[in-house]
N, CA, C and O atoms as a Tinker XYZ file with bonds, in Angstrom:
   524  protein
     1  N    -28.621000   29.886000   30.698000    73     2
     2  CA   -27.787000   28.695000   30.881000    64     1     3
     3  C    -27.830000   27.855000   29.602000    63     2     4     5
     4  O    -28.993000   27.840000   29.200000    81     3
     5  N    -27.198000   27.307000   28.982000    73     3     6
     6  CA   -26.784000   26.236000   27.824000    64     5     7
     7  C    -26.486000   25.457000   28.262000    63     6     8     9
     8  O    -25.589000   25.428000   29.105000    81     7
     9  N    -27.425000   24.081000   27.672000    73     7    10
    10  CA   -27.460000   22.833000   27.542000    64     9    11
    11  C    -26.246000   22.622000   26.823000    63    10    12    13
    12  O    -25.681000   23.533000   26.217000    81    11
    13  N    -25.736000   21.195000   26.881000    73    11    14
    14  CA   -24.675000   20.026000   26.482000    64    13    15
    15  C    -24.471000   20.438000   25.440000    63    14    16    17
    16  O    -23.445000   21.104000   25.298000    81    15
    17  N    -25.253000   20.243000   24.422000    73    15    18
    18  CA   -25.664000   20.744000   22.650000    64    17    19
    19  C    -24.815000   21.880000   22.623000    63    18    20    21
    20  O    -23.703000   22.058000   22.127000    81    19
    21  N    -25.764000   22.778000   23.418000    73    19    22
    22  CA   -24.887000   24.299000   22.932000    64    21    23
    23  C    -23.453000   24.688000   22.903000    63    22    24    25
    24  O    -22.628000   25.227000   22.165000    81    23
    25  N    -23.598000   24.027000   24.328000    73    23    26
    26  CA   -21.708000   23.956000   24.864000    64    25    27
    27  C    -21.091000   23.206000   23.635000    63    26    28    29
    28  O    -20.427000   23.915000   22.880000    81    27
    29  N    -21.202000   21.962000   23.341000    73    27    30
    30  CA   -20.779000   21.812000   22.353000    64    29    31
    31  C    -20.562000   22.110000   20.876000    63    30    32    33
    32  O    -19.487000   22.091000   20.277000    81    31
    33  N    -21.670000   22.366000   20.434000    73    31    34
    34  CA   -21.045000   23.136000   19.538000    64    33    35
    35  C    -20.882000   24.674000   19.382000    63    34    36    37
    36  O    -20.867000   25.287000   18.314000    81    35
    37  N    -20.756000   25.225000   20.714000    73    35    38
    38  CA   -19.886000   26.706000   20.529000    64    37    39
    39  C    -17.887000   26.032000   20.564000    63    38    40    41
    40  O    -16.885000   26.701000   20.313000    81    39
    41  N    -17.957000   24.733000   20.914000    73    39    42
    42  CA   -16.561000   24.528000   21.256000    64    41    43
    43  C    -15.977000   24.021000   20.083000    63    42    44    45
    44  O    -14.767000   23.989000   19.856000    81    43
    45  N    -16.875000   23.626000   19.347000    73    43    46
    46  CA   -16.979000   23.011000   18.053000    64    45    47
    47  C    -16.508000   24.269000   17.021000    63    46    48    49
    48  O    -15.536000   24.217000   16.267000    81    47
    49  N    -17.180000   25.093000   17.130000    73    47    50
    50  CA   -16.899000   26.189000   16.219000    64    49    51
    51  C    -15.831000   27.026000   16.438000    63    50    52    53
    52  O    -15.121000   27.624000   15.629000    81    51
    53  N    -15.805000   26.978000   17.972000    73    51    54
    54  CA   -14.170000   27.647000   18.185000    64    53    55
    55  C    -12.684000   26.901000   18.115000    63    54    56    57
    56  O    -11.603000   27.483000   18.206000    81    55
    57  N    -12.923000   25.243000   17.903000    73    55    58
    58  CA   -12.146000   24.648000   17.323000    64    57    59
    59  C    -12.104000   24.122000   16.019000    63    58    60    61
    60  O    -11.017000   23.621000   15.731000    81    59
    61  N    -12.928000   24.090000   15.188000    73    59    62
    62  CA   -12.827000   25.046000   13.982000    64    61    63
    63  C    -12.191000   25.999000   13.208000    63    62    64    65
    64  O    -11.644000   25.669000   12.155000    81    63
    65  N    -12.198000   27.320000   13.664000    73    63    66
    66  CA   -11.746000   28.404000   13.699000    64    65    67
    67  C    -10.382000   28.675000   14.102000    63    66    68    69
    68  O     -9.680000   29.430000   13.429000    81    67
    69  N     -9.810000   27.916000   15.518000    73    67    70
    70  CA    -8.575000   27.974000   15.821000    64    69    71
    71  C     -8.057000   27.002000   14.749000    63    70    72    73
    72  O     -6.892000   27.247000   14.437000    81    71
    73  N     -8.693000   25.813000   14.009000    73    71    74
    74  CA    -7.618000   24.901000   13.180000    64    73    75
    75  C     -7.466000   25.596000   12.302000    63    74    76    77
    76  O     -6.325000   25.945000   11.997000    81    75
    77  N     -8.733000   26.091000   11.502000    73    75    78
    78  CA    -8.390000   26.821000   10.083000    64    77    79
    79  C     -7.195000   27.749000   10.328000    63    78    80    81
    80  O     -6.307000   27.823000    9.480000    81    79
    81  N     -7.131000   28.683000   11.823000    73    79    82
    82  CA    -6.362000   29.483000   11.379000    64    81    83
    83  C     -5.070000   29.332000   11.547000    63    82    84    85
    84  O     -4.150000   30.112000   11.303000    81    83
    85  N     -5.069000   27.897000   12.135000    73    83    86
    86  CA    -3.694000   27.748000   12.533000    64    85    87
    87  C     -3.165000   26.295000   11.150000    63    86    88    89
    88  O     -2.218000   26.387000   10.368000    81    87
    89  N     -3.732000   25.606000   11.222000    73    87    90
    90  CA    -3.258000   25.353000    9.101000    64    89    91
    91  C     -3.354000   26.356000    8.167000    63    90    92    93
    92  O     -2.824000   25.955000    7.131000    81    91
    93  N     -3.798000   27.518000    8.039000    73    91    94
    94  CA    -3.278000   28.495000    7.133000    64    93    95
    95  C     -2.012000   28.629000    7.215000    63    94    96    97
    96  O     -1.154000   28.197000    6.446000    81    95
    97  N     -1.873000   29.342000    8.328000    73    95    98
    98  CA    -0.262000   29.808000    8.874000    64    97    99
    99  C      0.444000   28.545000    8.033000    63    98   100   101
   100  O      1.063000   28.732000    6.985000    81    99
   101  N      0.254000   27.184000    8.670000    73    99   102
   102  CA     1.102000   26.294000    8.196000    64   101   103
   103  C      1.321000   26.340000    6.702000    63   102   104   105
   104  O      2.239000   26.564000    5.913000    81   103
   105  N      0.215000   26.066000    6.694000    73   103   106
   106  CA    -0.304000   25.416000    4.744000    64   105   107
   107  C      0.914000   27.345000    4.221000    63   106   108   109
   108  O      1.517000   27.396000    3.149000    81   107
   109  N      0.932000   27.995000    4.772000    73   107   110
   110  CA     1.292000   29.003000    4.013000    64   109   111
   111  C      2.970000   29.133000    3.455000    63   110   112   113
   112  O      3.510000   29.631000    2.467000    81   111
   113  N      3.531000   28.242000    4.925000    73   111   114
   114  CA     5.002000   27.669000    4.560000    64   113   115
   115  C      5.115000   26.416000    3.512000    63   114   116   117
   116  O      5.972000   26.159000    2.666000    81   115
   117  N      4.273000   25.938000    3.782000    73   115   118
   118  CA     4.617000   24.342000    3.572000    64   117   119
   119  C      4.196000   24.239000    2.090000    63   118   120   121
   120  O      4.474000   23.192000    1.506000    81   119
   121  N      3.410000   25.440000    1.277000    73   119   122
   122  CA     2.534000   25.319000    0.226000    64   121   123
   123  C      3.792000   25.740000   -0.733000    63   122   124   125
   124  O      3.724000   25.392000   -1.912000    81   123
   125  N      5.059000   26.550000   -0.236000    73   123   126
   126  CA     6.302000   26.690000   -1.279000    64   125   127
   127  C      6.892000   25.573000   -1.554000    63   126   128   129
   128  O      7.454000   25.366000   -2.630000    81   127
   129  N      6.813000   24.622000   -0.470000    73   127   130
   130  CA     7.768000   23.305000   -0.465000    64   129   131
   131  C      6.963000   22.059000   -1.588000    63   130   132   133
   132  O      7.533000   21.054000   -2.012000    81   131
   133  N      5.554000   22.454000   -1.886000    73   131   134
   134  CA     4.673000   21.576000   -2.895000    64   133   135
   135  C      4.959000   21.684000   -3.770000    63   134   136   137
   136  O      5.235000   20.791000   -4.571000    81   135
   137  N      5.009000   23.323000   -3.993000    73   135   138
   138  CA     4.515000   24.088000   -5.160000    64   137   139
   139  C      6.110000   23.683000   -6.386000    63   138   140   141
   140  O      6.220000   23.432000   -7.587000    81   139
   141  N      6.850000   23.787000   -5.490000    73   139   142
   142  CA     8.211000   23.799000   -5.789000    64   141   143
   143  C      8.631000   22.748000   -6.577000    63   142   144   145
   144  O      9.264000   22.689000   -7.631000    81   143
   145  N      7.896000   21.520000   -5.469000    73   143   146
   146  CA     7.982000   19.787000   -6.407000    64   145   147
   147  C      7.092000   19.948000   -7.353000    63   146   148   149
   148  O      7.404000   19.271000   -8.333000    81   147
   149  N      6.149000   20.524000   -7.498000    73   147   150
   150  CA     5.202000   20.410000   -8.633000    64   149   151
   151  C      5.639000   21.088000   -9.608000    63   150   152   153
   152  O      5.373000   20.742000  -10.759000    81   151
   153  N      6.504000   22.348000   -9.300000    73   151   154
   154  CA     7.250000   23.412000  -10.695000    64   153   155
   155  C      8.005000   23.095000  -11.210000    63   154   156   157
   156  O      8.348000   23.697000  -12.228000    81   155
   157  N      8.731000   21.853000  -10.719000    73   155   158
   158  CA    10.004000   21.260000  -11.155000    64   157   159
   159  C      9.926000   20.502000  -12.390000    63   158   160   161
   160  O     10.494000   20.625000  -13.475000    81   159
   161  N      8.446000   19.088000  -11.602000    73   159   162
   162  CA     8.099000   18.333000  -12.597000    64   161   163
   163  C      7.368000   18.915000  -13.658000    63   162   164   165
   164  O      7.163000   18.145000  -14.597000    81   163
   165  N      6.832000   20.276000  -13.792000    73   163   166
   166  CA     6.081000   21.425000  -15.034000    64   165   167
   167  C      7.597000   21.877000  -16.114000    63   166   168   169
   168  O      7.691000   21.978000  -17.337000    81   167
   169  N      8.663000   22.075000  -14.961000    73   167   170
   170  CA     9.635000   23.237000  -15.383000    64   169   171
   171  C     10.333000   21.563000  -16.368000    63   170   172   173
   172  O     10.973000   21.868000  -17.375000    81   171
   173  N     10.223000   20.117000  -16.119000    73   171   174
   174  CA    11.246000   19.085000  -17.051000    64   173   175
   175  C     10.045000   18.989000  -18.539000    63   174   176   177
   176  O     10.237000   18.966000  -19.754000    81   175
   177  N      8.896000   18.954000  -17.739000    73   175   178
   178  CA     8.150000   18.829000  -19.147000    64   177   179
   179  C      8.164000   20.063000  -20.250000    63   178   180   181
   180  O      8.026000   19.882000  -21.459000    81   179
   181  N      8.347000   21.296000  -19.645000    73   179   182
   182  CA     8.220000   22.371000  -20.599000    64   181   183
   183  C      9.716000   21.903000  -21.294000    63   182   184   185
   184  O      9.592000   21.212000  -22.305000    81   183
   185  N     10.618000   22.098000  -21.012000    73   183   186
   186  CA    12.118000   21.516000  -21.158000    64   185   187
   187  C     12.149000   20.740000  -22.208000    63   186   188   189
   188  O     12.951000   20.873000  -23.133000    81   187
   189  N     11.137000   19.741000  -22.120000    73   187   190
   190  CA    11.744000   17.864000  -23.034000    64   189   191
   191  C     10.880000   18.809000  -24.304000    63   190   192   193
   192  O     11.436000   18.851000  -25.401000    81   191
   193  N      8.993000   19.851000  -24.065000    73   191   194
   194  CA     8.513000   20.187000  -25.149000    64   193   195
   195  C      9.473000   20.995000  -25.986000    63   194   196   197
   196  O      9.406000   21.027000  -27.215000    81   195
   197  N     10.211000   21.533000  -25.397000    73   195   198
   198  CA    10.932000   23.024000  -26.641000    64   197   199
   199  C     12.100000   22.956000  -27.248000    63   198   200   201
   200  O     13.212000   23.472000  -27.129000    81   199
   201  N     11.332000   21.845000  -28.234000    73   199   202
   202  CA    12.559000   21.313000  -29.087000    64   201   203
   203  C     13.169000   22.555000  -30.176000    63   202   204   205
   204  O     14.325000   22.634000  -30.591000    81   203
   205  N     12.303000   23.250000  -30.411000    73   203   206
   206  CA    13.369000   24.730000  -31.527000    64   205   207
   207  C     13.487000   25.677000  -30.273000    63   206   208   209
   208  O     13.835000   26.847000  -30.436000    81   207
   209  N     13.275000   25.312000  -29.358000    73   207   210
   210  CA    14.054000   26.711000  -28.545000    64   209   211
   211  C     12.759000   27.982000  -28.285000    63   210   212   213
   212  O     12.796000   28.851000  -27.414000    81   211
   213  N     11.903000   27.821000  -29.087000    73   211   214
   214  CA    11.187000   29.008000  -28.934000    64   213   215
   215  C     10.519000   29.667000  -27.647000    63   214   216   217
   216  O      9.878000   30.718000  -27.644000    81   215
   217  N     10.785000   28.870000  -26.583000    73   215   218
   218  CA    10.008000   29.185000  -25.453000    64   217   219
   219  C     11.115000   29.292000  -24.492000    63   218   220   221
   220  O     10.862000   29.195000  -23.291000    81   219
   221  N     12.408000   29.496000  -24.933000    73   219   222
   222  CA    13.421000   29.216000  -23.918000    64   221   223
   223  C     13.376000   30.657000  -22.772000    63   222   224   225
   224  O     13.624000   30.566000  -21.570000    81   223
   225  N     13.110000   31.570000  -23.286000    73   223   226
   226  CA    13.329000   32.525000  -22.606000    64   225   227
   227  C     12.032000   32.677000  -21.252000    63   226   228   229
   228  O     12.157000   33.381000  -20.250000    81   227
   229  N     10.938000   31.881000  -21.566000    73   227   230
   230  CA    10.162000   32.039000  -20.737000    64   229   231
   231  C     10.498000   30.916000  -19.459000    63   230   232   233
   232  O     10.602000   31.068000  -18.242000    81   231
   233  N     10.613000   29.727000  -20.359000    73   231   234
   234  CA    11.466000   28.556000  -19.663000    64   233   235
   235  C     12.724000   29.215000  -18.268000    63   234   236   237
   236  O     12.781000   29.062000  -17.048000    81   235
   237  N     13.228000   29.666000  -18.881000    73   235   238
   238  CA    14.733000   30.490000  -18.121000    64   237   239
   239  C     13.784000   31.198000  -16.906000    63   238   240   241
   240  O     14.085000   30.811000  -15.776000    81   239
   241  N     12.759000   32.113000  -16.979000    73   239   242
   242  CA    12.033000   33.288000  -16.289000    64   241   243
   243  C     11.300000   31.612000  -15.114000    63   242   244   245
   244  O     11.593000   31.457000  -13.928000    81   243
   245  N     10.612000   30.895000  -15.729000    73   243   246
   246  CA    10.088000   29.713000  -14.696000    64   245   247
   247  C     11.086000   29.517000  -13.569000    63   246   248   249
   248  O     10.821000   29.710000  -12.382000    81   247
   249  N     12.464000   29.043000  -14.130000    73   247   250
   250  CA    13.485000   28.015000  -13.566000    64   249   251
   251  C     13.104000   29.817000  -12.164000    63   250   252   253
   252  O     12.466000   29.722000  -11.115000    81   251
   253  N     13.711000   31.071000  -12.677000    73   251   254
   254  CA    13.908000   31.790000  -11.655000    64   253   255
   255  C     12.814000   32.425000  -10.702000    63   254   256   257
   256  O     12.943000   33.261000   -9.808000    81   255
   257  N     11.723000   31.777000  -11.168000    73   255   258
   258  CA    10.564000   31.671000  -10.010000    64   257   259
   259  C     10.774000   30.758000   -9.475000    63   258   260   261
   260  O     10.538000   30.841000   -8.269000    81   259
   261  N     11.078000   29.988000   -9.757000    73   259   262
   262  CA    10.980000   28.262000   -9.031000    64   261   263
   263  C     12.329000   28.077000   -7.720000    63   262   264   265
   264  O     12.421000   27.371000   -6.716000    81   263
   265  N     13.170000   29.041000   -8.326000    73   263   266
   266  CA    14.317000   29.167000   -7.239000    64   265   267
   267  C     14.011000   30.644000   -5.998000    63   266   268   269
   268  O     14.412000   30.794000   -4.843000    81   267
   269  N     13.400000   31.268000   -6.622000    73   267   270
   270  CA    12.924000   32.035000   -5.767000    64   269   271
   271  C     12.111000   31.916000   -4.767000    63   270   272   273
   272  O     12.180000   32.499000   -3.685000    81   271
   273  N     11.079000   30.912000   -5.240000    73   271   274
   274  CA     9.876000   30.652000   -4.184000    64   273   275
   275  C     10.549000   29.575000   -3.085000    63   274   276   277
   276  O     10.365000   29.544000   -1.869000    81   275
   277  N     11.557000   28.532000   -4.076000    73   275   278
   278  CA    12.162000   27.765000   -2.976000    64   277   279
   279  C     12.860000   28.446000   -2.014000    63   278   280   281
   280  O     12.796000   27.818000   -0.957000    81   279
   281  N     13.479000   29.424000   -1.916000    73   279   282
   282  CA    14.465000   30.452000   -1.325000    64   281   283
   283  C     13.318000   31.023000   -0.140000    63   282   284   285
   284  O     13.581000   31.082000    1.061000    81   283
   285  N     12.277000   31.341000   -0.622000    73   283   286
   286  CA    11.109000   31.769000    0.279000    64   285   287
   287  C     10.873000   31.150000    1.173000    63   286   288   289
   288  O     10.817000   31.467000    2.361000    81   287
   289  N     10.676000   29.982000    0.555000    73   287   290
   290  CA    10.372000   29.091000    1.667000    64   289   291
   291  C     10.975000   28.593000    2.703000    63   290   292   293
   292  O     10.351000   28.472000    3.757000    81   291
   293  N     12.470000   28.161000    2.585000    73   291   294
   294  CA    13.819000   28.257000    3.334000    64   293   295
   295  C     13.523000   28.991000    4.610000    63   294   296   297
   296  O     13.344000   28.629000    5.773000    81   295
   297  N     13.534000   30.268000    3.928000    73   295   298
   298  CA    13.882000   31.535000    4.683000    64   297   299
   299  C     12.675000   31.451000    5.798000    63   298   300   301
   300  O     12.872000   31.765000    6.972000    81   299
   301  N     11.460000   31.010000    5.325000    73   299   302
   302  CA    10.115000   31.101000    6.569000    64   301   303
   303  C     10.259000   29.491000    7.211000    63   302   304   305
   304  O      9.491000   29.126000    8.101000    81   303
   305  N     11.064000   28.801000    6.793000    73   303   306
   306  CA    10.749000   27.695000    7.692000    64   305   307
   307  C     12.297000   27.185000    8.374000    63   306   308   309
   308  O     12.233000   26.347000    9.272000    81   307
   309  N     13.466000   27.615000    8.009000    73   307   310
   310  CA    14.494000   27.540000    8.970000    64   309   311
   311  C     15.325000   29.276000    8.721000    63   310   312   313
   312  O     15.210000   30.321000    8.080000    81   311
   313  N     16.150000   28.611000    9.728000    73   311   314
   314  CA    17.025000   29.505000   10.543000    64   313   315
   315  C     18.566000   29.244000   10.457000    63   314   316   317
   316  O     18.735000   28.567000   11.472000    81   315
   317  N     19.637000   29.351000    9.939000    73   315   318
   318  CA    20.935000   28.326000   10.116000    64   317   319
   319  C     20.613000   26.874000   10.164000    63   318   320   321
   320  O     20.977000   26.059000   11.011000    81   319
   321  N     19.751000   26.656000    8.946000    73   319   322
   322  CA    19.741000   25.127000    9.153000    64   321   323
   323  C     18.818000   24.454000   10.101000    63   322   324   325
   324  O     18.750000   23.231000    9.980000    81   323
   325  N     18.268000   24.879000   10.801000    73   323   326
   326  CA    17.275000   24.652000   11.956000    64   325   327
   327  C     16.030000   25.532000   12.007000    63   326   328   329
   328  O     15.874000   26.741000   11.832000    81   327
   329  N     15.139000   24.471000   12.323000    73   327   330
   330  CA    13.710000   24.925000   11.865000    64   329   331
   331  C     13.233000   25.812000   12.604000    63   330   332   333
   332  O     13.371000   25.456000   13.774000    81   331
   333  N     12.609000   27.051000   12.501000    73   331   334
   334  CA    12.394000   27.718000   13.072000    64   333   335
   335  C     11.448000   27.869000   14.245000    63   334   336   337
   336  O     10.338000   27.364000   14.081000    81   335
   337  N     11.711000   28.538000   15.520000    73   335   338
   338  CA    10.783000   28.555000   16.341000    64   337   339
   339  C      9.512000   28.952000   16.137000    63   338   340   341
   340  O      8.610000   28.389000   16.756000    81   339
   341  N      9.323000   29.664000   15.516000    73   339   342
   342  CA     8.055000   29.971000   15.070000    64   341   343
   343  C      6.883000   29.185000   14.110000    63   342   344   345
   344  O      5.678000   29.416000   14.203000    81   343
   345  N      7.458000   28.270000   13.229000    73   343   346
   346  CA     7.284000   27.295000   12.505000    64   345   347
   347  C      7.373000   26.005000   13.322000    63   346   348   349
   348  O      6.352000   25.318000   13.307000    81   347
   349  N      8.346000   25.583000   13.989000    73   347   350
   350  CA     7.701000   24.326000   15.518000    64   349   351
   351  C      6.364000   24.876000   15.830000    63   350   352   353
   352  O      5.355000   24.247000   15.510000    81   351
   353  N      6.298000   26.060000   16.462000    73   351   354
   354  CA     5.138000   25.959000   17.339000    64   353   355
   355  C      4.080000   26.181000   16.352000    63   354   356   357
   356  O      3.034000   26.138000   17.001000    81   355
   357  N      3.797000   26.404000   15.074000    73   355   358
   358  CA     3.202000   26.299000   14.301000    64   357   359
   359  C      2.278000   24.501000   13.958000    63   358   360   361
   360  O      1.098000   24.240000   13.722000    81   359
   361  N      3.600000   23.560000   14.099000    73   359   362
   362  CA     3.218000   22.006000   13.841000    64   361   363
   363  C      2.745000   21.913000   15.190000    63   362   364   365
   364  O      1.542000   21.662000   15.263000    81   363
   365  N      3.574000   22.092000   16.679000    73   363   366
   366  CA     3.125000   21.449000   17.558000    64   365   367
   367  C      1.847000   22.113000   17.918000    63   366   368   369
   368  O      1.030000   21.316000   18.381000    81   367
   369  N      1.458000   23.277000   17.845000    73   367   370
   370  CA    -0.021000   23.929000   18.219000    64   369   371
   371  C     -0.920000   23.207000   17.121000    63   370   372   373
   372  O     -2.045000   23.004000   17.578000    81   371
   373  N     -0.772000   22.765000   15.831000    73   371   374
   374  CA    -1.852000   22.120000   15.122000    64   373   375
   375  C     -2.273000   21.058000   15.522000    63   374   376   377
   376  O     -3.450000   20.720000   15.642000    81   375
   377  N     -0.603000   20.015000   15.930000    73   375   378
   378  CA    -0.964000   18.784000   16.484000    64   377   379
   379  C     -2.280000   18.739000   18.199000    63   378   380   381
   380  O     -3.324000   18.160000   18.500000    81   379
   381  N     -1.486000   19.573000   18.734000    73   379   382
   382  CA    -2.296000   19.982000   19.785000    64   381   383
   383  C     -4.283000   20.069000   19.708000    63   382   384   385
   384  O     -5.218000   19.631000   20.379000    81   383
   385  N     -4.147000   20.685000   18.793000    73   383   386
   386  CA    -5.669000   21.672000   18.437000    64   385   387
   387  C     -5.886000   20.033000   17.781000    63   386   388   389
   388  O     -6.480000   19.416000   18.665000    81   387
   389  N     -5.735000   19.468000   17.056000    73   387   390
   390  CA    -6.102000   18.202000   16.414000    64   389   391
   391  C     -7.015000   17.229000   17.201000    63   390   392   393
   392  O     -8.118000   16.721000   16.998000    81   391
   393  N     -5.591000   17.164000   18.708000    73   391   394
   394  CA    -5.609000   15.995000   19.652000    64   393   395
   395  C     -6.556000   16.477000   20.133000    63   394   396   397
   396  O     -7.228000   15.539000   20.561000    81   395
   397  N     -7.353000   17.989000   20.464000    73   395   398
   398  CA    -8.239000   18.254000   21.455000    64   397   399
   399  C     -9.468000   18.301000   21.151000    63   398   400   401
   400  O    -10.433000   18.553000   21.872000    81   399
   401  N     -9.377000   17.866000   19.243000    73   399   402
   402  CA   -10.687000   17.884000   18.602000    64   401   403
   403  C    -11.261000   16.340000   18.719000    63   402   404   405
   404  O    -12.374000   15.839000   18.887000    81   403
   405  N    -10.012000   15.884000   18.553000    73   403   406
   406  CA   -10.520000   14.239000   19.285000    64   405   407
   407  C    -10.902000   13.835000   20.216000    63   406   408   409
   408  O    -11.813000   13.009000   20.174000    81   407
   409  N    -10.376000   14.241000   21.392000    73   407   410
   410  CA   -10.698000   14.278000   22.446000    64   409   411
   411  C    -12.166000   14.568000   23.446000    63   410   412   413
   412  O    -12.841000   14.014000   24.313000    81   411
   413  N    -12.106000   15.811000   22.659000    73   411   414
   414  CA   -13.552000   16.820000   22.705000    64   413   415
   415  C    -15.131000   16.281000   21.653000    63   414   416   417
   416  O    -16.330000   16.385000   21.910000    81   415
   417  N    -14.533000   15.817000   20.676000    73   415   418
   418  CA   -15.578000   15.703000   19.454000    64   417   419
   419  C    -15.225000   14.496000   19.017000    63   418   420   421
   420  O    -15.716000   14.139000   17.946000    81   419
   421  N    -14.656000   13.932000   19.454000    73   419   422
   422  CA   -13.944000   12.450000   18.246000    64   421   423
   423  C    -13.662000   12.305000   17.077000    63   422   424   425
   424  O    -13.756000   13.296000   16.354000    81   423
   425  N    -13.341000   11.371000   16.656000    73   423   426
   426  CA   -12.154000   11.379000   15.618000    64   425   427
   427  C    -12.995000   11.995000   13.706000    63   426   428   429
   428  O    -12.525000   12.394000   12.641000    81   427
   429  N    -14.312000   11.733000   14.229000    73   427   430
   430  CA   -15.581000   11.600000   12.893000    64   429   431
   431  C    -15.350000   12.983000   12.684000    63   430   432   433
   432  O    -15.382000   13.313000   11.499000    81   431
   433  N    -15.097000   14.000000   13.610000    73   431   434
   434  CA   -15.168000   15.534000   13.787000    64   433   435
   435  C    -14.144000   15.832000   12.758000    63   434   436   437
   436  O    -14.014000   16.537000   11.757000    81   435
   437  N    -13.530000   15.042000   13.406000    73   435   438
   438  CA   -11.791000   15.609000   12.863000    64   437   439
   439  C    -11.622000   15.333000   11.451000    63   438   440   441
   440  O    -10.936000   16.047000   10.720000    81   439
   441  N    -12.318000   14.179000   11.017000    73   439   442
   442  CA   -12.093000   14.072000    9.662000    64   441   443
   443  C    -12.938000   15.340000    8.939000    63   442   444   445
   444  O    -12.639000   16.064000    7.990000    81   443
   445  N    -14.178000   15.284000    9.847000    73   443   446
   446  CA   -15.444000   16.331000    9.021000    64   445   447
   447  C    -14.370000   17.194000    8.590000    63   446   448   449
   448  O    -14.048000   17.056000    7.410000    81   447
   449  N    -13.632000   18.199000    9.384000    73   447   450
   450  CA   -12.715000   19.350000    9.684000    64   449   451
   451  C    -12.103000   19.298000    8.286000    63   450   452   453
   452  O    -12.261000   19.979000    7.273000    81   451
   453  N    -11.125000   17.930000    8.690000    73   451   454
   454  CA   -10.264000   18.603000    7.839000    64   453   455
   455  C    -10.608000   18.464000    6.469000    63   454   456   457
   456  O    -10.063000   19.133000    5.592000    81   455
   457  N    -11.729000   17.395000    6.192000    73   455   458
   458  CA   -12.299000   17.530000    4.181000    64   457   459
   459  C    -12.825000   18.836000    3.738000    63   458   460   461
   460  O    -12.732000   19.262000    2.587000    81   459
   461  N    -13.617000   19.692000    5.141000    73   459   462
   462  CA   -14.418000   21.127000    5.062000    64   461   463
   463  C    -13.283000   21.909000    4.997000    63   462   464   465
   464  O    -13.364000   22.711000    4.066000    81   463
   465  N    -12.081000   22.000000    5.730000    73   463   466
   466  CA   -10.916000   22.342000    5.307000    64   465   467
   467  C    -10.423000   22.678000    3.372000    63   466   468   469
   468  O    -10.043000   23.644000    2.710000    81   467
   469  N    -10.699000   21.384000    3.158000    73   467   470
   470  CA    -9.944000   21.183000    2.015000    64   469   471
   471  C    -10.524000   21.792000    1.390000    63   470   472   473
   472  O     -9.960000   22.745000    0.852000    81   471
   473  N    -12.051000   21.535000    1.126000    73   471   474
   474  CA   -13.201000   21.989000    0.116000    64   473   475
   475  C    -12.952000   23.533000    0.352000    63   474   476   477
   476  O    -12.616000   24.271000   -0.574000    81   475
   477  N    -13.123000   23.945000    1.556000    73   475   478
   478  CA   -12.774000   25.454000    1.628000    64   477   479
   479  C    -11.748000   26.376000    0.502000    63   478   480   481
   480  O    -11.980000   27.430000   -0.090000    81   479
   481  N    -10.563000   25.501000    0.504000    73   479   482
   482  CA    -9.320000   26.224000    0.275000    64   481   483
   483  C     -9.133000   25.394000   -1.266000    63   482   484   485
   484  O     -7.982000   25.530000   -1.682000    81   483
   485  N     -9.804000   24.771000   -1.962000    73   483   486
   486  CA    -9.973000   24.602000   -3.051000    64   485   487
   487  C    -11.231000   25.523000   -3.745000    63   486   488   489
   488  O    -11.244000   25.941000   -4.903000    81   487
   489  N    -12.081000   25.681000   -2.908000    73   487   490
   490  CA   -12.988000   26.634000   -3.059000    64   489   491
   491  C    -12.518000   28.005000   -3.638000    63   490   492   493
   492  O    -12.831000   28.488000   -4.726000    81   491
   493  N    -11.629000   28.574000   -2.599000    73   491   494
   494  CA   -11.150000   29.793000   -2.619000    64   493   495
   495  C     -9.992000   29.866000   -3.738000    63   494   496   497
   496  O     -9.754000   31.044000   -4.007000    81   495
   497  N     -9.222000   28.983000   -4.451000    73   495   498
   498  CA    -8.442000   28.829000   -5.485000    64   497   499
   499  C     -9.597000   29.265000   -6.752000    63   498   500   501
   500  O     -9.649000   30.298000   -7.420000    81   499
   501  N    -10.401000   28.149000   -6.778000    73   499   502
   502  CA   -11.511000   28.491000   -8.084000    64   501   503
   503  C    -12.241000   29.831000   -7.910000    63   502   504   505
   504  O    -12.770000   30.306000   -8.915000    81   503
   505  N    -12.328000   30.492000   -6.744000    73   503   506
   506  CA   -13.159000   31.675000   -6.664000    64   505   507
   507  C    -12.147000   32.444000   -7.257000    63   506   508   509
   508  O    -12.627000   32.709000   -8.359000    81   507
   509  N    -11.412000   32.789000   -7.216000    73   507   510
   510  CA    -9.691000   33.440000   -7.001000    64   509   511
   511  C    -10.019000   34.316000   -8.192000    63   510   512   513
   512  O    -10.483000   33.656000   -9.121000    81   511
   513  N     -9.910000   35.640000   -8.436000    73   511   514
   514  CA    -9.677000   36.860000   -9.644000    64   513   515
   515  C     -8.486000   37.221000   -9.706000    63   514   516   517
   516  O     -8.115000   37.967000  -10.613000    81   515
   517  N     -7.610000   36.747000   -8.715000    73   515   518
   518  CA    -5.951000   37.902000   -8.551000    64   517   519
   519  C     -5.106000   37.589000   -9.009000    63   518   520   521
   520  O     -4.859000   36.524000   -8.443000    81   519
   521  N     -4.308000   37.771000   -9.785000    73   519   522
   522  CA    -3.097000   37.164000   -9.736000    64   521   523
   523  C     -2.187000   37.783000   -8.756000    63   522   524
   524  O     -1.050000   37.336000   -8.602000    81   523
């Protein structure tokens, strides 16, 4: 039999686990729609630097990543203009899993979560060998 403690944090760890994996999913759409504002403001500065031209051709190769990934992203997060079902239940199951970490653990939890979150997935950027 398990005491209070235990129960709690086995519920703890399995809500945990369901957030991480359900902000991946998200973070995995939503990370083209960043990346995109951030390539833009990279893609004006490379632009204003290449005053003889010498980098134009790589410049040109950026702009068509930058339209590509936006295109990606489109494509995984609507449908004819409308957001996709699969991507709703993506926000409303996070919101969900959020509300039940509050609920369950309070709000101190939730912050723990999501900074261990962050540190995680900044973690895993600096670990990173792949391109």
């Amino acid at each position: 039999m398990m005491n209070k403690k235990e129960l709690k944090n086995l519920k703890k760890r399995y809500l945990v686990w369901f957030y991480k994996d359900t902000k991946e999913a998200l973070d995995k759409v939503d990370r083209k729609f960043t990346q995109v504002e951030v390539d833009r403001v990279i893609l004006k500065e490379l632009k204003r630097n290449n005053k003889n031209g010498a980098i134009s051709a790589f410049i040109d190769q950026f702009e068509e990543y930058i339209a590509k990934k936006e295109q990606d992203g489109l494509s995984m997060k609507f449908s004819d203009k409308k957001l996709k079902p699969d991507y709703a239940f993506l926000v409303a199951k996070l919101r969900a899993i959020r509300k039940t970490i509050i609920k369950e653990l309070g709000r101190k939890t939730l912050e723990e979560i999501d900074l261990l979150y962050e540190i995680e997935m900044t973690e895993r950027i600096l670990r990173s060998t792949e391109h």
